[in-house]
C-alpha positions, 0 to 999 in steps of 0.5 A: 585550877577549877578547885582553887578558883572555885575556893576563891569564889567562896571566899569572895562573896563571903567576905563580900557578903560579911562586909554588907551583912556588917552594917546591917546588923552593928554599924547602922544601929550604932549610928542611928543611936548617937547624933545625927550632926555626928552620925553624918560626919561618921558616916562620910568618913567611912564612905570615903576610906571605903575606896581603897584596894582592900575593899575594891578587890572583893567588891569588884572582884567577886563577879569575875572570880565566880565567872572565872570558876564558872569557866574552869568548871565547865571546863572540867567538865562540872555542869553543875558547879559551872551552872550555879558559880554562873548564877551566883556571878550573875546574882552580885554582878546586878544585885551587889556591885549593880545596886550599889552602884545605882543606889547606895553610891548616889545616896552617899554621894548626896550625904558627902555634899552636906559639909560645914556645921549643920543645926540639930533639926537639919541634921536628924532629918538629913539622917533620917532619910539617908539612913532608911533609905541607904538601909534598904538598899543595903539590907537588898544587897546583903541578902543577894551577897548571902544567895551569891554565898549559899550558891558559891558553897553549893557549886564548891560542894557538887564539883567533886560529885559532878567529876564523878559523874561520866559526862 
């Protein structure tokens, strides 16, 4: 059980660390390089289908699946792999879902209250600020994903050495 849960906490904030690592380097470019009246238009439709089960599961789910290999871990006797499976639930839990949460929801939350037609000034300097600022909120929570990731494939990677190792 401690191998298939460790392969699921792998898989998790892998697929977790994609999705955030994604907008940094294709989807907010693309967005920034058309027009701000449809840059915001795009972007609340992607925050709405966002919420859906596909997504929640991995976004919300990660933390409990490295907590829950961290446990079975530590219960096959696997310090090591227990130890850093713990630190990277604990790096997303604050780091991924925390600052999302905090940062990126409230921003989007304030793009989403800008409906009905908006003038071509308005709407660059809505953009402007949104985007460089949702950016480094998110550039944050890629990098904590790629950590939460490296310390997943690191834990994965010692179990069977810390088996080994007599307790």
């Amino acid at each position: 059980m401690a191998d298939l849960l460790g392969l699921f906490a792998v898989l998790f904030t892998g697929a977790i660390f994609g999705f955030f690592y994604a907008w940094v380097c294709s989807t907010m470019w693309g967005l920034d390089g058309i027009a701000s009246t449809t840059a915001i238009e795009a972007m609340q439709a992607m925050n709405a289908s966002v919420r859906n089960p596909v997504f929640g599961t991995v976004f919300f789910g990660t933390a409990p699946i490295c907590l829950a290999a961290a446990l079975a871990a530590h219960g096959a006797r696997r310090r090591r792999a227990s130890l850093l499976f713990v630190a990277a639930t604990v790096l997303y839990a604050v780091g991924g879902v925390g600052l999302t949460l905090a940062y990126n929801v409230p921003l989007n939350t304030g793009l989403a209250a800008h409906t009905g037609p908006l003038d071509a000034e308005t709407a660059r300097t809505i953009w402007t600020d949104y985007s460089a600022s949702w950016q480094m909120g998110n550039i944050t929570r890629t990098a904590v994903s790629g950590a939460a990731l490296l310390l997943t494939a690191l834990a994965f990677g010692v179990r069977r050495v810390d088996a080994e190792v007599p307790a």
